[in-house]
C-alpha positions in Angstrom: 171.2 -52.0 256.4 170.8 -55.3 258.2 167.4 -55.3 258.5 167.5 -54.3 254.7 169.7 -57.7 254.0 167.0 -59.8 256.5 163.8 -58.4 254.8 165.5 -59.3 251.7 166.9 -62.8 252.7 163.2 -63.5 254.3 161.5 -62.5 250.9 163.6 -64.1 249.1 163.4 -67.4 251.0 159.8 -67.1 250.6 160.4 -66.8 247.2 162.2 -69.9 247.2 159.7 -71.4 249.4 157.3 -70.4 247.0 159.3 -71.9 243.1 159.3 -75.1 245.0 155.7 -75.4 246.3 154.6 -74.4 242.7 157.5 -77.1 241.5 156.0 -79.2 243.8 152.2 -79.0 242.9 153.4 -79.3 239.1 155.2 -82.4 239.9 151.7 -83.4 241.3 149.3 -82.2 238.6 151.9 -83.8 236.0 151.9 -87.3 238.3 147.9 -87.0 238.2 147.9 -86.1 234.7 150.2 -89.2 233.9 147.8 -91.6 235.9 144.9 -90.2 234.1 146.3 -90.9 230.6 147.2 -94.3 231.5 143.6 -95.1 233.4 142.1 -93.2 230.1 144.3 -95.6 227.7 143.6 -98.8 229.9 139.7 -97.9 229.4 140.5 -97.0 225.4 142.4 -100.9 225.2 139.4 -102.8 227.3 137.0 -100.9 225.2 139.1 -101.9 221.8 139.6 -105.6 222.7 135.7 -106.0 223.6 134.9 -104.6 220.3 137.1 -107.1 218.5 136.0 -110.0 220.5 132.0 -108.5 219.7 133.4 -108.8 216.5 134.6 -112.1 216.8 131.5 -113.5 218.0 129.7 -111.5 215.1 131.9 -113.3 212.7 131.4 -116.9 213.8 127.3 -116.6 214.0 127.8 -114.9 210.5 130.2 -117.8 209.4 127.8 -120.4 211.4 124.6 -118.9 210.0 126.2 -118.8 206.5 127.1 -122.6 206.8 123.5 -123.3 207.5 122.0 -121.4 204.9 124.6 -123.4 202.5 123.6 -126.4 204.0 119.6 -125.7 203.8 120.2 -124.0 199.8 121.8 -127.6 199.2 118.9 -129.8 200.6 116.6 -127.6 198.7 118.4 -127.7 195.0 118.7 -131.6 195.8 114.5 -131.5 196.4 114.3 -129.4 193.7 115.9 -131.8 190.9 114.4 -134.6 192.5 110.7 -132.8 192.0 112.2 -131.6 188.2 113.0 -135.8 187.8 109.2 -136.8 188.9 108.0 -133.7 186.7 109.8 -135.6 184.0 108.5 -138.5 184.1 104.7 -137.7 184.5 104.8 -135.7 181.8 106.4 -138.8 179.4 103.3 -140.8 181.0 101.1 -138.2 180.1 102.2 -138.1 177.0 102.4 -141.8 176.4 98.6 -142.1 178.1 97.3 -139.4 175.4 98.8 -140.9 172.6 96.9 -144.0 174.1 93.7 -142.2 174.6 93.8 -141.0 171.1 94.5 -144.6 169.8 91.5 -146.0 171.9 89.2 -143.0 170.2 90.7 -143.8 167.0 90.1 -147.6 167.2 86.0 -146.9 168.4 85.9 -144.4 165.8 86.7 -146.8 163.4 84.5 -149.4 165.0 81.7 -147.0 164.6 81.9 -146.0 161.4 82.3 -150.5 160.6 79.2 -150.5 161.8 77.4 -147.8 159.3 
């Protein structure tokens, strides 16, 4: 019965020996596991804050290029009523040199028929 009560004691302390080498390699995978996640959520952060800084830059150029095109849309309405003005005014002189024209046509026509 002894040898019985040894055999037993030895399998059980292999047992034993065994729960806390699995406990143990648990503990490890778990530890791995853990520094995994927080390498993976580091990377997932770094990757989130460059795409708000792309974002950032994206929205200055936008707000920069949108200033410009303001800017330019300006300088072109400001030509643009300036050319209207000029258009303006040569049309009055065209006018004025027409009704001129016809008054000097008017003024030989009448000359010409004087002289019949």
């Amino acid at each position: 019965m002894g040898s019985l009560s040894g055999t037993s004691s030895g399998a059980s302390t292999v047992t034993q020996v065994s729960e806390e080498l699995q406990a143990l390699l648990m503990e490890e995978r778990k530890r791995k596991r853990k520094a995994s996640n927080r390498e993976s959520a580091r990377r997932s952060r770094m990757r989130k804050k460059k795409h708000l800084d792309d974002l950032t830059a994206e929205l200055t150029q936008l707000r920069e290029d949108n200033h410009q095109i303001i800017l330019s849309l300006n300088i072109t309405s400001q030509s643009y009523l300036h050319v209207e003005a000029e258009n303006s005014v040569l049309r009055a002189q065209t006018n004025e040199l027409s009704c001129r024209l016809q008054s000097l046509e008017d003024i030989i026509t009448f000359l010409q028929w004087k002289q019949w």
